[in-house]
N, C-alpha and C positions, 0 to 999 in steps of 0.2 A: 447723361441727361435723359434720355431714353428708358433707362432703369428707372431714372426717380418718375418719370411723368407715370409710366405702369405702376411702382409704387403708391402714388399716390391716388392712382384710380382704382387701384385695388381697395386702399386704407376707403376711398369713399362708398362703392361700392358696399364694404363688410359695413360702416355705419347705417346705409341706406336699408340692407338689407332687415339688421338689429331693429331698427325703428319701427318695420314695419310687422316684423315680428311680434315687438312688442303691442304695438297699434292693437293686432288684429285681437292679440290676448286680452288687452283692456277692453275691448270688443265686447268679444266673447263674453269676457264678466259681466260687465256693464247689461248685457243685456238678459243675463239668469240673473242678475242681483234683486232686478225688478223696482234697481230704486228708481226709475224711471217712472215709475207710477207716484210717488208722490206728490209731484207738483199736479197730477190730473188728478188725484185725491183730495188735495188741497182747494180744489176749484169745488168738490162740489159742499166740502166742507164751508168753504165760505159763502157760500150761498146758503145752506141751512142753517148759517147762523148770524142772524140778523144785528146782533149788537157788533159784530163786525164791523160790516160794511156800510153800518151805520156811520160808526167812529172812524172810518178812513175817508169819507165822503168830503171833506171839509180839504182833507191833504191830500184826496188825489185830482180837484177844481186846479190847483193849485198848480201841482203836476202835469195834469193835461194841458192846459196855458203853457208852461215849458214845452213840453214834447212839443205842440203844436206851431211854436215860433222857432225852436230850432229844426225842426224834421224841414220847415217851409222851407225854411234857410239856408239849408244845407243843397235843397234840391234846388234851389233856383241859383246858387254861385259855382255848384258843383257837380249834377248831376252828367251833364253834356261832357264836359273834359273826362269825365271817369267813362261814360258812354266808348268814347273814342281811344283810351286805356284798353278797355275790355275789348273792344274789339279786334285785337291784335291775337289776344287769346281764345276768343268765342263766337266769332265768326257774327253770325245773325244773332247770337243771343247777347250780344253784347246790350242791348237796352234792360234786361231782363238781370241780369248780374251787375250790370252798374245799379241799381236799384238794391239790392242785396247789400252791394256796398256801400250808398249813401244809408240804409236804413242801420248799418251797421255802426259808421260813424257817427249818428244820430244818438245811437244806445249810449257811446260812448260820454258824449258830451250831456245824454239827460241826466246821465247817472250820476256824473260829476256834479254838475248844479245843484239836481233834486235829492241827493242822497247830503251833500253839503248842509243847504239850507232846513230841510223839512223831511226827507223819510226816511232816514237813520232813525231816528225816534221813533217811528210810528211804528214801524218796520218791530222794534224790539219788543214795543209795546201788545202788539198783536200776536207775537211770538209766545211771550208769557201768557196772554190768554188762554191760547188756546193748550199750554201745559197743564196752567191749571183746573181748563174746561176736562182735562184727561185725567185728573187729580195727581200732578205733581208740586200742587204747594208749596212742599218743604225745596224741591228744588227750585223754583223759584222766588221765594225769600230771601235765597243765598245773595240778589240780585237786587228785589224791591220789595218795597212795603205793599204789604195785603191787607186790605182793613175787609172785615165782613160785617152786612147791615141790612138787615130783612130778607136774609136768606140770601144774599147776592153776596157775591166779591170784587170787591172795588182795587184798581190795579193804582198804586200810589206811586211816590216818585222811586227811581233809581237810585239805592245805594253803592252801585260800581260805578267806576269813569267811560264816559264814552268809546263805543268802537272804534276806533280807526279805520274804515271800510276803503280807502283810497291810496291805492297801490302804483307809483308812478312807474316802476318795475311792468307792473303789471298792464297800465293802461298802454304803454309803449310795444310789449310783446303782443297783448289785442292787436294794435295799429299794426303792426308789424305782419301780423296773420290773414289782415283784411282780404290781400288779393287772391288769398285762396281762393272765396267766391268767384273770382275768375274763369275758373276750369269748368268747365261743363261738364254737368252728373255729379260728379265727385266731391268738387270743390266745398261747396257748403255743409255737405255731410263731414267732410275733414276740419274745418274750419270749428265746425260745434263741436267735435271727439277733441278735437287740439284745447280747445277753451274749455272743453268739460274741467278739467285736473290743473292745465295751464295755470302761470298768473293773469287773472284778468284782473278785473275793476275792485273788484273784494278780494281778500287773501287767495283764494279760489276760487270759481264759478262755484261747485259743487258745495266741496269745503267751506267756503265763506256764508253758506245760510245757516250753516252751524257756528258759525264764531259768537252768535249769544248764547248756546249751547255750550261750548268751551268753557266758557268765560263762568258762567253757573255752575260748571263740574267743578271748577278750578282749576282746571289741565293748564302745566305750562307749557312751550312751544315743541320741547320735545315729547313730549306728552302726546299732544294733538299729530304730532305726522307720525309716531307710533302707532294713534289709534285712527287716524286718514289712510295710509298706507292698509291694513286689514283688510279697508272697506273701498279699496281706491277703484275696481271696478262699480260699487255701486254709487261711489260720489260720483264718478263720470258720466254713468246714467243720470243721474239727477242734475248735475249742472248742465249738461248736452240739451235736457227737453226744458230746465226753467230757463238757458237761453234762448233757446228756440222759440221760447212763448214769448220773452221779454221783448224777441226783435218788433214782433206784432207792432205795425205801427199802433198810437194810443192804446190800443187795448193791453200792449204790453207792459204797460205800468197797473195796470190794477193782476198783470199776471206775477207784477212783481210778487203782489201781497200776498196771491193764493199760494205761488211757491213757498213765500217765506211760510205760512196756514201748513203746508205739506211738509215743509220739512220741522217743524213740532211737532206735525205728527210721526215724522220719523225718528224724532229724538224721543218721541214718548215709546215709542216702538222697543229704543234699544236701552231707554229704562227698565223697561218690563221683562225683556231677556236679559239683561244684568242681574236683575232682582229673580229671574228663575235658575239662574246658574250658580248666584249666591246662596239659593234658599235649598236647591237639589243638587246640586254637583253636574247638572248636565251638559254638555255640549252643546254650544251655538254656533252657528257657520258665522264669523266675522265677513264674509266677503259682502252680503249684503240681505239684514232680516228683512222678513216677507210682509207687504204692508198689511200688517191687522188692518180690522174693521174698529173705525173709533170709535168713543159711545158719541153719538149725536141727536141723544133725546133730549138734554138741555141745553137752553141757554143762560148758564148761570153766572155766567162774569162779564161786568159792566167794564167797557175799553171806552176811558175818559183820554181823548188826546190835547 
């Protein structure tokens, strides 16, 4: 009996060990990859371009109304009982981490709603923009119709079927991650690393702002974790800070947009190094390309939602 109990705190141990091992390496990457910068690229991208946040203006009224009845809702049946949760693990900070946590379970259920009802759409629609504000056109054709009309490009409907962005696997493993926030210092920095790569709400945090990216290469599923895997220290960076922004009360729904803004631009990023490896034989670091500078002197394409 005695054999197996040290057996078996050995076997946990060597897992515990493994995990953090790897942790610290996905780390490491995550944070030379620098895709960490795309969701803060994408911010000021959408703000220098007006036809934008024009066209999200209408779907994120709509949006903000949600967050603002659920986030209320959440704190007021829930916020006290998780108080007194935390506080088992966080001494005095337990007001401070239960807050963390209601804002978390808040993400959870806006995303459900709002991505349900109203900004799966919008969300792909802005995505294509700004591909083809970088001039990938031809790839996104592969997707929707482009009509051009006085020098503009008019974003027309979808000829692929909808994403699937809702991962019950995945909202369960979130829920399941929540009390990290718990632990004081640490906790929420583990909580974001874990959900960078994790399954959350979309096939990935990271990964999943690229599934209209996928879906326009035409990668099928093994395809995409051959070419996730590569890059899987810089999707971590990049899911870890668009969650981070998302938790933002309110504000983190228009962080949604600028993420999804940043990571077109980092799809147009690793068009451009596909197309210089194809065109000259050289070598590109898969683990994560370095955010260029976009062209942001126009605004040439008109986003009709």
């Amino acid at each position: 009996m005695s054999s197996n109990s040290k057996s078996t705190a050995d076997i946990t141990k060597s897992i515990i060990a493994e995990k953090l091992t790897e942790t610290a390496v996905i780390s490491r990457d995550a944070v030379l990859s620098r895709g960490w910068s795309y969701p803060l690229l994408g911010i000021t991208y959408f703000i220098s371009h007006p036809s934008l946040y024009r066209a999200v203006a209408p779907t994120l009224v709509k949006a903000l109304a949600t967050s603002v009845g659920i986030t209320m809702g959440l704190f007021f049946f829930t916020y006290l009982p998780q108080v007194a949760f935390c506080a088992l693990f966080s001494g005095p900070f337990a007001f401070f981490t239960a807050a963390l946590m209601v804002f978390s379970e808040a993400y959870v259920l806006i995303t459900m709603v709002s991505k349900a009802f109203f900004l799966s759409a919008a969300q792909d629609r802005i995505f294509d923009a700004v591909l083809i504000q970088q001039g990938n056109e031809k790839l996104v054709s592969r997707g929707r119709e482009v009509r051009t009309s006085s020098g503009f490009k008019t974003l027309g409907k979808s000829v692929t079927k909808p994403l699937n962005r809702l991962s019950k696997e995945g909202i369960l493993r979130y829920i399941i991650s929540l009390p990290l926030n718990s632990i004081p210092a640490v906790g929420t920095v583990l909580f974001l690393l874990y959900n960078g790569t994790s399954h959350v709400i979309s096939i990935k945090a990271g990964p999943g702002f690229h599934a209209r990216y996928f879906q326009l290469k035409g990668l099928d599923a093994q395809s995409r974790e051959a070419f996730v895997e590569k890059r899987k220290g810089a999707y971590t960076a990049f899911g870890a800070t668009a969650l981070a922004l998302n938790l933002i009360p309110l504000a983190g729904l228009v962080f949604g947009f600028t993420s999804t803004v940043g990571a077109a631009l980092w799809a147009n990023q690793l068009e451009k190094s596909e197309a210089t490896v194809a065109g000259s034989g050289r070598h590109v670091e898969h683990s994560g390309e370095s955010a260029g500078s976009p062209r942001l002197e126009k605004d040439e394409v008109r986003v009709e939602l």
